[in-house]
C-alpha positions as CSV (number, residue, x, y, z in Angstrom):
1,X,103.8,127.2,113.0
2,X,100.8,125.1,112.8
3,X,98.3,126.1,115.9
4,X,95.5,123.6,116.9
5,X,92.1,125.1,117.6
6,X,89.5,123.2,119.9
7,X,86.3,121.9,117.8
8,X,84.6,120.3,120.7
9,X,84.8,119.7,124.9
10,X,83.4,116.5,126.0
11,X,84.8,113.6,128.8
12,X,86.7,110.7,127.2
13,X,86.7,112.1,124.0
14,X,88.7,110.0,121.4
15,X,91.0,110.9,118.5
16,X,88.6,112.2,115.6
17,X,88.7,110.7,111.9
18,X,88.2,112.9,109.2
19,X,86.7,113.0,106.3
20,X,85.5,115.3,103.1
21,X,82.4,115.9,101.5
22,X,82.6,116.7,97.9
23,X,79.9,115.6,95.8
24,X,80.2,118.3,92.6
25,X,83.5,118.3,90.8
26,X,83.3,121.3,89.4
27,X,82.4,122.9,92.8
28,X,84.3,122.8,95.8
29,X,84.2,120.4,99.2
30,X,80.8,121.2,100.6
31,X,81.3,119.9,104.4
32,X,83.9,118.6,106.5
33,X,82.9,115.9,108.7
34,X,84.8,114.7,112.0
35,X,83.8,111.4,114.4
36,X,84.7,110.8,117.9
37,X,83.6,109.0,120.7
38,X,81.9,110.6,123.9
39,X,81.5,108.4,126.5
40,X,80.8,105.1,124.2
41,X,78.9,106.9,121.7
42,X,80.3,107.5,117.9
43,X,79.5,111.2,117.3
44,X,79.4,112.6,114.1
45,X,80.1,116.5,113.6
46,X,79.8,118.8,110.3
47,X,81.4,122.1,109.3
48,X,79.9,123.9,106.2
49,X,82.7,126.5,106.3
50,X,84.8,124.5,104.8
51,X,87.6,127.2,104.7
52,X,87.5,127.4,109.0
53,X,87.3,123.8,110.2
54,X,89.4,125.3,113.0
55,X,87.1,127.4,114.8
56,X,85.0,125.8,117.0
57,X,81.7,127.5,116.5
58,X,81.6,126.3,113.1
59,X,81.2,122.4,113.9
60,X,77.8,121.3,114.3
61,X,76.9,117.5,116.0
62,X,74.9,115.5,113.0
63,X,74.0,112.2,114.6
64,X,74.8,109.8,117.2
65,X,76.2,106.6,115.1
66,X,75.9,104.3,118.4
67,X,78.2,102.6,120.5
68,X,82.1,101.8,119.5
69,X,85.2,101.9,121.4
70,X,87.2,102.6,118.1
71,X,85.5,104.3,114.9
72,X,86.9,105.2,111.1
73,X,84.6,107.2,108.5
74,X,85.7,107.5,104.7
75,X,83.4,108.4,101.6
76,X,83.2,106.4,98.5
77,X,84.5,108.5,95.7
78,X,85.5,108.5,91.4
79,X,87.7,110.7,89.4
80,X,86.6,112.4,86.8
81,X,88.3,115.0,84.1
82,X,87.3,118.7,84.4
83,X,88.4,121.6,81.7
84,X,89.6,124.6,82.4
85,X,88.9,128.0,81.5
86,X,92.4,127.9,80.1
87,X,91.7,124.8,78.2
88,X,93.6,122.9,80.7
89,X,92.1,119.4,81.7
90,X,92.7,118.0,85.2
91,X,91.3,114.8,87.0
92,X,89.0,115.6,90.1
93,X,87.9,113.9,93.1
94,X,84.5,113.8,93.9
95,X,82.3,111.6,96.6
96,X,79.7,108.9,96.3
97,X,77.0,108.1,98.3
98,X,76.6,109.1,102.3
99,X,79.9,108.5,104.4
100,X,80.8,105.5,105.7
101,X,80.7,104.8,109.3
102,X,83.2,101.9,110.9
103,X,82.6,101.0,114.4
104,X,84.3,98.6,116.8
105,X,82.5,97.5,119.4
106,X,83.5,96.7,122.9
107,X,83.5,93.0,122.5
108,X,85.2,93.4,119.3
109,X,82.6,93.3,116.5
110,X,83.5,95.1,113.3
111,X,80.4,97.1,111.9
112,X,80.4,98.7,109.0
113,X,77.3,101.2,107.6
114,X,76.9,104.0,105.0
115,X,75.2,106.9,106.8
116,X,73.3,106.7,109.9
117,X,70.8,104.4,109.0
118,X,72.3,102.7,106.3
119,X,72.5,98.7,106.4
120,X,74.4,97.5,108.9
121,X,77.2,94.9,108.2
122,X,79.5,92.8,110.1
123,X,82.7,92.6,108.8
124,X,85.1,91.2,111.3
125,X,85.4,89.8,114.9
126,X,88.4,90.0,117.6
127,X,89.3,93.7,116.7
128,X,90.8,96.2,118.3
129,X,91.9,99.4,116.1
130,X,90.5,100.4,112.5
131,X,91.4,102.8,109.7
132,X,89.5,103.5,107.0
133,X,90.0,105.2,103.3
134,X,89.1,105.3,99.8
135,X,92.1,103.6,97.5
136,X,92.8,104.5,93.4
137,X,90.1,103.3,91.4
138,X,91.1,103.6,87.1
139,X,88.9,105.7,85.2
140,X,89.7,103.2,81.7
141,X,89.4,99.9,83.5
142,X,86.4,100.1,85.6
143,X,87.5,96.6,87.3
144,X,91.0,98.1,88.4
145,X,89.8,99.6,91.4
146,X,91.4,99.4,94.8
147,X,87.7,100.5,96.3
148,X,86.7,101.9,100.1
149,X,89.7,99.6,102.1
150,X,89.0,99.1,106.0
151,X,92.1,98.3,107.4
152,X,92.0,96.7,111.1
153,X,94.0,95.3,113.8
154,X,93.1,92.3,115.7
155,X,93.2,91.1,119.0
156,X,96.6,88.7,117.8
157,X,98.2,91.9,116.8
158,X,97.6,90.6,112.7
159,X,96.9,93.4,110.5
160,X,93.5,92.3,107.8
161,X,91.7,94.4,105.7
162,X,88.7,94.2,103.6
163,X,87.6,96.3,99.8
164,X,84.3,97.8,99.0
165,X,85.0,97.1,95.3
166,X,83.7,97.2,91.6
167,X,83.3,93.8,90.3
168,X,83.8,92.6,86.3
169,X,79.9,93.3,85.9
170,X,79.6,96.7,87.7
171,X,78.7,95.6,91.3
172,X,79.9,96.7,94.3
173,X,80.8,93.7,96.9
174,X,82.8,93.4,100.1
175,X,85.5,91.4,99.2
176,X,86.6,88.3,101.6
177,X,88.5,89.3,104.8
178,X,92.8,89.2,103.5
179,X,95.5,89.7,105.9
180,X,98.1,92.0,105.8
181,X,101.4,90.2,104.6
182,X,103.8,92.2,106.2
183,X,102.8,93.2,109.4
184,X,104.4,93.0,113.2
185,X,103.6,90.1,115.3
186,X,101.8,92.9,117.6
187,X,100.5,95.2,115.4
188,X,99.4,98.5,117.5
189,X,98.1,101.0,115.1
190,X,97.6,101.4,111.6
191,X,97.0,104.1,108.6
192,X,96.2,104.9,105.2
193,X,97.1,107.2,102.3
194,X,97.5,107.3,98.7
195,X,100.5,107.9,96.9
196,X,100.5,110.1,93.7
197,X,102.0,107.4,91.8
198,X,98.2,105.3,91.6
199,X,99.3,103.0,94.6
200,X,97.9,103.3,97.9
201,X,99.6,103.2,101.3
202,X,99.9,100.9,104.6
203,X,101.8,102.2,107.8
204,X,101.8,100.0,110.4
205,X,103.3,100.6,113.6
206,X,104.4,97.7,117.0
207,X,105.2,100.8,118.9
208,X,108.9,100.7,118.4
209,X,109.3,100.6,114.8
210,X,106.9,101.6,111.7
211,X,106.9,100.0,108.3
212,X,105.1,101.2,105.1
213,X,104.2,98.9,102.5
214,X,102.9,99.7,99.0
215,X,99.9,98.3,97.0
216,X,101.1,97.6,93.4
217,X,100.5,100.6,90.8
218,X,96.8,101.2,89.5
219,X,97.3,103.4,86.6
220,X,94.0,105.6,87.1
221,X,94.6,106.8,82.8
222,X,95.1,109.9,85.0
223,X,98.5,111.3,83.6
224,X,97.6,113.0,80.7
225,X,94.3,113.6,78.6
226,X,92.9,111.6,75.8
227,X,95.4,111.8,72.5
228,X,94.9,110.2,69.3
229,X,97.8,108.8,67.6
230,X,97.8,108.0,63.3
231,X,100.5,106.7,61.0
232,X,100.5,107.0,57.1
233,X,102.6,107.5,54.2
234,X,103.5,111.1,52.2
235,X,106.0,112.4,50.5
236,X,105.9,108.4,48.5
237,X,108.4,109.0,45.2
238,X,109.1,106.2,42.6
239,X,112.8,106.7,40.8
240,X,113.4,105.1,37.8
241,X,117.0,104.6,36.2
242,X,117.6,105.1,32.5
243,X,118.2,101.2,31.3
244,X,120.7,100.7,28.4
245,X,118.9,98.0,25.6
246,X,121.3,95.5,24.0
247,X,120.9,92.9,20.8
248,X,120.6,89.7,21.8
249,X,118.8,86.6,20.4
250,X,115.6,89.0,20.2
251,X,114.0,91.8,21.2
252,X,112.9,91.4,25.2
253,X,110.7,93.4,27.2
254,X,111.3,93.7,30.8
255,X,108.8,95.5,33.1
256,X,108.9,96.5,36.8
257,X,106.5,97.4,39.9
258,X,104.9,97.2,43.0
259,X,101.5,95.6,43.6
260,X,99.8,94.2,46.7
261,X,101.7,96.9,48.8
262,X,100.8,96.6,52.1
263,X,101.9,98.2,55.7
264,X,100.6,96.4,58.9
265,X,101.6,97.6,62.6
266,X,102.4,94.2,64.7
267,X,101.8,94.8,68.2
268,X,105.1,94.2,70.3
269,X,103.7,93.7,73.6
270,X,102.5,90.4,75.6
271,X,98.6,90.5,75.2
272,X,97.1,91.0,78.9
273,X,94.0,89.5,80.2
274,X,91.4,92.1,80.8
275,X,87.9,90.3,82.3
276,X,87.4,86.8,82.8
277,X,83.6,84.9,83.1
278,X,82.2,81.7,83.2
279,X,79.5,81.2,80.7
280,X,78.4,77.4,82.8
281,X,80.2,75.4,84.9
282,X,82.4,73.8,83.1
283,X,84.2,76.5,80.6
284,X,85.6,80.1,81.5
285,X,85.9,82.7,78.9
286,X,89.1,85.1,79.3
287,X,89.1,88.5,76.9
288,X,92.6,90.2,76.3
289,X,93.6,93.4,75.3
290,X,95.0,91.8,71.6
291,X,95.1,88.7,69.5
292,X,96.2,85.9,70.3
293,X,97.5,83.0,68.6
294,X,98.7,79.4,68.4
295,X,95.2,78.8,71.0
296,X,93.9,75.3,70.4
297,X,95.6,72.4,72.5
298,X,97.7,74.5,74.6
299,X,95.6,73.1,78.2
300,X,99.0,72.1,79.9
301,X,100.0,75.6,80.6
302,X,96.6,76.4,82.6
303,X,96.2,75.7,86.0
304,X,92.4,76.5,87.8
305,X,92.0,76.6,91.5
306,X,89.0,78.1,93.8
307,X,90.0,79.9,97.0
308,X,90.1,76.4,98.8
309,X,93.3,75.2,96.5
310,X,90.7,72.8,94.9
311,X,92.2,72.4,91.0
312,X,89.8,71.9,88.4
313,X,91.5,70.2,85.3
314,X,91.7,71.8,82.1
315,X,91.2,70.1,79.6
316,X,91.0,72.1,76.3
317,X,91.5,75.7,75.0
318,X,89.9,77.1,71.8
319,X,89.2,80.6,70.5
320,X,86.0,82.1,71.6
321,X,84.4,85.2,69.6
322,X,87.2,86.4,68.3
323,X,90.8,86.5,68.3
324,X,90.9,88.3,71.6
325,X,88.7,85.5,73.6
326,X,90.3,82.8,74.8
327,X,87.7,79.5,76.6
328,X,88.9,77.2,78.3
329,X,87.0,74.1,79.1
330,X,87.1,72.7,82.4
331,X,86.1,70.1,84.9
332,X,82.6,71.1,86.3
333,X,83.0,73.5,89.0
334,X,79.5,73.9,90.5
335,X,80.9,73.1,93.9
336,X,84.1,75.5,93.9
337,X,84.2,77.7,96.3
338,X,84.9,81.8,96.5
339,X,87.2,83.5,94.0
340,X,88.4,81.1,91.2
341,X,92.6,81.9,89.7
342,X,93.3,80.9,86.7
343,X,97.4,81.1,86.1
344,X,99.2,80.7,83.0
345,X,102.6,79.1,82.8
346,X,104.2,80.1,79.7
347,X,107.1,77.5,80.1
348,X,104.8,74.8,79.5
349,X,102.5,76.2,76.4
350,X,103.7,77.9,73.7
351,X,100.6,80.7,73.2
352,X,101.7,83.8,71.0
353,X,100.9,87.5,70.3
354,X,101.8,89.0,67.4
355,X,105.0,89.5,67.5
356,X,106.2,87.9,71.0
357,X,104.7,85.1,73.2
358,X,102.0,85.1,75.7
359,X,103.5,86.3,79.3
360,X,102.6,84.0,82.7
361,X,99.7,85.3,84.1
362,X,97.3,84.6,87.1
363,X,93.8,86.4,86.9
364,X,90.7,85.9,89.3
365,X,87.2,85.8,89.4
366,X,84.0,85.2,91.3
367,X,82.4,82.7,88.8
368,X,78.3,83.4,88.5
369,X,75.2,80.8,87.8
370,X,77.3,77.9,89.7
371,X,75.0,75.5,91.0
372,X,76.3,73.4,94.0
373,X,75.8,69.3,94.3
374,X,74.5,68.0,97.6
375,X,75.7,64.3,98.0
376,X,72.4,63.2,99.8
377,X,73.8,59.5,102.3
378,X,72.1,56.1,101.6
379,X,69.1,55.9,104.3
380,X,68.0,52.6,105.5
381,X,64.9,51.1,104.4
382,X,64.8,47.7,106.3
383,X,66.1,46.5,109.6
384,X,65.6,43.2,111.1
385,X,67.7,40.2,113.4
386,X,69.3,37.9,111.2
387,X,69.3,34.9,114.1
């Protein structure tokens, strides 16, 4: 039986959101920390005895957060591997940074700030209910990372969200508001978990019925620790067979062996794009995980858009350092805006791995250094009456 133990009194006290302090892997959570709202105001509490957050007089007020009529708090966080005494290795949560604070206000502002006197952002306008929470980031592929997701509902009853996440050059951003493809028409309340399968969570609720939708799978190199794998011959015996010499016209020597023996592993996988930059504005440089081949010419399978559905043309491919770097040269794009996607479409190229050809693919990127054209109108210089 599960028995609920009071942690605070107050008047128009709301539902509290959780969340855990743990910044030491090896050790464990430090403090538990709960914010409501008292008459208006976001109140944030603490409990060091993390082992009885139940009992009341453990629960300590830390700061006033300021006014909200809806609030969500959530810590950054990373995994990272931890041995054992009994040479067992396990992968371990741990926070980042001061918790964040989401508040929405009572005309409907979003405000989002790390601490209580972090900087304060504005995220969102028109909302009504917010959750908050920290989705799988990979521990291999620093860019594969799901980041601190604020999920909210807006007045319309749409369901958007927004990602506190690594970008391709190791800074954090708040990605560009996205909306929730497979919400209710009247959306009334929201949550957020992640799964132990490396994808995170959505249940969204109209009141009557409840749907949970999946994020794809962000394998977090999580499973199982490091293991190295070689391959090599032994054991290698050479047989000969006696050979029975005949007269013939003369005496002939034959002779027999093996030179230039050599054993190559072909990879027998699709190469997939890993990072993708722009070194100017008019070529973008795409690294995979393996070589590629068959590169030069192949432009007709590319297609280059910016968040606007504006296309830029491409209009050559070549290798770049290596095998592994594909460019791609472009129509200037100084004036494209957000995001950039570049999509493959392996029915019209012909691209190659090793052993099997290059998969469709769409990839995007926030392009860098672009420098935006201002089309300055003709002023008049001269104005007089003709008659």
């Amino acid at each position: 039986m599960l028995l609920s133990k009071v942690i605070r009194f107050g008047n128009h006290l709301s539902q509290p959101s959780i969340a855990v302090c743990r910044p030491e892997y090896t050790m464990p959570p430090t403090e538990l920390l709960a914010a409501t709202i008292d008459n208006g105001t976001v109140s944030v509490m603490g409990c060091k005895e993390t082992g009885k957050p139940s009992y009341q007089d453990y629960w300590y007020d830390k700061f006033k957060a300021g006014p909200a009529k809806k609030v969500a708090i959530a810590y950054r966080g990373e995994w990272k591997r931890f041995s054992y005494g009994d040479g067992s290795q396990r992968f371990v949560f741990r926070t980042l940074g001061d918790v964040w604070i989401f508040r929405v206000l009572a005309d409907g502002t979003l405000l989002a700030h790390e601490g209580k006197d972090g900087l304060v952002l504005n995220l969102a306008q028109g909302v009504k209910e917010v959750a908050a929470m920290m989705g799988w980031k990979s521990t291999a592929v620093g860019t594969d990372d799901h980041g601190l997701i604020c999920a909210y509902i807006k007045e319309d009853g749409k369901v958007y969200y927004r990602n506190y996440a690594e970008r391709f050059d190791g800074t954090l951003i708040w990605e560009d508001e996205s909306e929730f493809p497979d919400s209710f028409e009247n959306t009334k309340s929201i949550s957020l978990f992640r799964g132990n399968d490396y994808r995170t969570g959505f249940i969204v609720s109209n009141g009557a019925e409840s749907k949970v939708v999946f994020t794809t799978r962000n394998w977090a190199a999580m499973g199982i620790g490091d293991e190295n794998i070689s391959a090599g011959l032994s054991d290698l015996m050479i047989q000969t067979t006696h050979i029975t010499y005949y007269d013939g016209y003369g005496d002939e020597k034959i002779s027999a062996g093996i030179s230039d023996l050599s054993i190559k592993l072909l990879y027998g996988l699709s190469p997939i794009p890993q990072v993708t930059i722009n070194p100017d504005a008019t070529h973008i440089q795409i690294t995979f995980d393996h070589d590629l081949y068959s590169v030069t010419g192949q432009q007709a399978g590319f297609t280059v858009k910016d968040n606007k559905n504006i296309v830029f043309a491409v209009t050559g491919t070549a290798y770049g350092a290596d095998n592994k770097t594909l460019i791609l040269s472009c129509n200037d794009f100084n004036n494209a805006s957000g995001n950039m996607t570049v999509s493959y479409d392996a029915t019209k190229a012909t691209m190659m791995g090793e052993t099997v050809a290059l998969n469709s693919f769409s990839i995007t990127f926030l392009p860098t250094g672009l420098v935006p054209t201002v089309k300055i109108p003709p002023v008049p210089t001269l104005l007089y009456n003709a008659e």
